[in-house]
C-alpha positions in Angstrom: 4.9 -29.9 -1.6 6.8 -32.1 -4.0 8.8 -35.0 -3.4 11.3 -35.8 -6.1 14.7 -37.2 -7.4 17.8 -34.1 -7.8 19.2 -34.9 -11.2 22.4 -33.5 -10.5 23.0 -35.7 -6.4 20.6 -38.6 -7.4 19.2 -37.5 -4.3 15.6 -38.0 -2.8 14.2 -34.2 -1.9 11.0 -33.2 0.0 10.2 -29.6 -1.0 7.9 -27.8 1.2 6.6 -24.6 -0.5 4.5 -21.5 0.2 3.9 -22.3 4.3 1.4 -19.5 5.4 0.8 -20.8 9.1 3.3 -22.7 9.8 6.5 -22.0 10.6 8.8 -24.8 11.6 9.6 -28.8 10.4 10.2 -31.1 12.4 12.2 -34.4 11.4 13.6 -37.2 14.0 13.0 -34.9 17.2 15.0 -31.6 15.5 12.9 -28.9 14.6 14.1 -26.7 11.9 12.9 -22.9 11.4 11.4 -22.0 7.8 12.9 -18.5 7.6 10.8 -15.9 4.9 12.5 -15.3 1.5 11.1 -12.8 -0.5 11.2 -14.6 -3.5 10.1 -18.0 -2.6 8.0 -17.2 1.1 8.8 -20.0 3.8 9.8 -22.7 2.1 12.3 -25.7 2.9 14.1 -28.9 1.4 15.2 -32.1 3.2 17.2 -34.5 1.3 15.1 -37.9 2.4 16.9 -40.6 4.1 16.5 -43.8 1.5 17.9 -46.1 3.9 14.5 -45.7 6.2 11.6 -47.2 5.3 9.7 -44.2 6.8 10.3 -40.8 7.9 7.5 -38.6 9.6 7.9 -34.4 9.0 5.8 -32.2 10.9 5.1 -28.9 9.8 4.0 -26.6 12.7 3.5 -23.3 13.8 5.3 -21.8 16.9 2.6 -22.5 19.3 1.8 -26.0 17.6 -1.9 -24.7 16.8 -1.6 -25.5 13.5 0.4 -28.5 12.5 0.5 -30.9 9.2 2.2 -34.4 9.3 3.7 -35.4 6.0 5.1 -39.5 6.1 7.5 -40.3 2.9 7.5 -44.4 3.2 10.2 -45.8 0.9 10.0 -49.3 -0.3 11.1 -52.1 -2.9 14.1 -52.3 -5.2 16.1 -52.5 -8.4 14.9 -56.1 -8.3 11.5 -55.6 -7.4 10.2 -52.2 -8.9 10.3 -49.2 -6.6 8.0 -46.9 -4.9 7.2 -43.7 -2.4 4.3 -43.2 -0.6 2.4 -39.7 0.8 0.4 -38.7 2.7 -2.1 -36.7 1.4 -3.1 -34.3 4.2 -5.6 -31.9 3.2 -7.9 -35.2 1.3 -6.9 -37.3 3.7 -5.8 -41.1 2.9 -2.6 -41.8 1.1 -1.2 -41.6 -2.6 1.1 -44.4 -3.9 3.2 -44.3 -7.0 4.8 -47.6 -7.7 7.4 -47.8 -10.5 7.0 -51.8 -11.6 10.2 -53.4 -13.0 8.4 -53.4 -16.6 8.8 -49.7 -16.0 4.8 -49.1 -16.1 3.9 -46.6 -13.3 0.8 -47.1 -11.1 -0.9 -44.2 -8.8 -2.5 -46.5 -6.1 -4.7 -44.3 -3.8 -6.0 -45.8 -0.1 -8.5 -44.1 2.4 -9.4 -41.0 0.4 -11.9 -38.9 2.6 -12.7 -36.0 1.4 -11.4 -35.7 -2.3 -13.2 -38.1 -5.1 -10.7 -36.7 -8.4 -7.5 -36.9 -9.4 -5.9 -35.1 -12.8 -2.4 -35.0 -13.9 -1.7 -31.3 -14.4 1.7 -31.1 -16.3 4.7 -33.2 -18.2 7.5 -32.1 -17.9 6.3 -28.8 -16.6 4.2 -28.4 -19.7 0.4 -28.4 -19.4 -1.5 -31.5 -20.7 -4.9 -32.7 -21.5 -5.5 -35.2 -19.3 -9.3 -36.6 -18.3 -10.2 -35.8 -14.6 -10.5 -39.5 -12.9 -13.3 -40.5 -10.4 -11.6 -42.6 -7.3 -13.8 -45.5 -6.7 -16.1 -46.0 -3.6 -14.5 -48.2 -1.0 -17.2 -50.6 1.4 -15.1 -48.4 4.2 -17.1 -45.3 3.0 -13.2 -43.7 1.7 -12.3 -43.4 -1.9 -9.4 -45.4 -3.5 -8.1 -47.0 -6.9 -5.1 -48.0 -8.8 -4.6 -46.0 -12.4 -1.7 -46.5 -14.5 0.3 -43.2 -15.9 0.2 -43.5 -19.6 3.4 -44.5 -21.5 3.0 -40.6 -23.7 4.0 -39.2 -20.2 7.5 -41.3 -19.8 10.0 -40.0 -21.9 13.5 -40.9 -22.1 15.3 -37.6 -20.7 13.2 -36.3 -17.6 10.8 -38.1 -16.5 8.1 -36.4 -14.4 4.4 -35.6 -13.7 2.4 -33.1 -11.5 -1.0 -34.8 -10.4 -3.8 -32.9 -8.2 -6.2 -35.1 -6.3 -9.3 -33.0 -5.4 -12.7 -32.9 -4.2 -15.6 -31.9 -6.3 -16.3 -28.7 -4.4 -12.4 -27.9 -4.8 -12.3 -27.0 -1.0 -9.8 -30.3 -0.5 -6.9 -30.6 -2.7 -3.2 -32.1 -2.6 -0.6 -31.8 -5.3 2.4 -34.1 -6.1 5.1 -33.9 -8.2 5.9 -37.5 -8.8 9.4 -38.2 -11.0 10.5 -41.5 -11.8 13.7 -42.8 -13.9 
């Protein structure tokens, strides 16, 4: 699952990739049928409504025995920085990348349950060398923490990392493709 910016429509896209159980999306009270392809397997894009502060897919199979709920919440400005918020549904808790109007990027992670790592995979769609981070305890018993992307990732034509979060075991994991501008 990614959720990023179309260079060419400026557009905010949710890709949904590789489905194995599931079968069907649905967005506002319309479900949508992921059909096979045999080059990509089910997979589906939904151009993200920016005017909403929130917008809740569910990803289901026909008989709604196995179901994920992805929640894109969009916030802030020009004025004020920007950012999007996930869901991260196989850790549990949710991933926050905030875009400040300085330009830093933050990753700000809340209510982490069953993942304790995070790792930025790629740049760009090249590999990097990038330490594994611990999320910090949390008096709630969850995991959580706020880590700034390093400037060497923002470059001045695309702009765009892949992180993991992860638990120890590697039996939890969540990917996300984060692009900012």
């Amino acid at each position: 699952m990614s959720l990023e910016r179309d260079i060419l429509t400026d557009e905010l896209v949710l890709s949904v990739d590789s489905l194995e159980n599931c079968s069907n999306v649905t967005v506002d009270g319309e479900t949508y049928k992921v059909e096979e392809s045999w080059l990509f397997g089910r997979s589906a894009s939904f151009t993200v409504n920016e005017r909403r502060s929130e917008t809740r897919y569910v990803i289901h199979s026909n008989s709604g025995k196995t179901s994920d709920v992805v929640v894109v919440k969009l916030s802030g400005g020009s004025n004020q920085g920007s950012s999007v918020a996930m869901e991260l549904a196989s850790c549990g808790g949710k991933l926050t990348a905030r875009m400040e109007p300085s330009g830093q990027v933050n990753l700000i992670f809340k209510g982490v349950r069953n993942c304790s790592n995070f790792d930025i995979l790629s740049h760009n769609g090249t590999p990097v060398d990038y330490e594994t981070k611990k999320l910090q305890e949390q008096s709630d018993g969850t995991r959580g923490g706020s880590f700034t992307i390093p400037n060497r990732f923002k470059t001045a034509f695309l702009n765009g990392v892949v992180i993991v979060v992860k638990s120890n075991s590697g039996k939890h994991q969540d990917r996300a493709e984060i692009l900012f501008k």
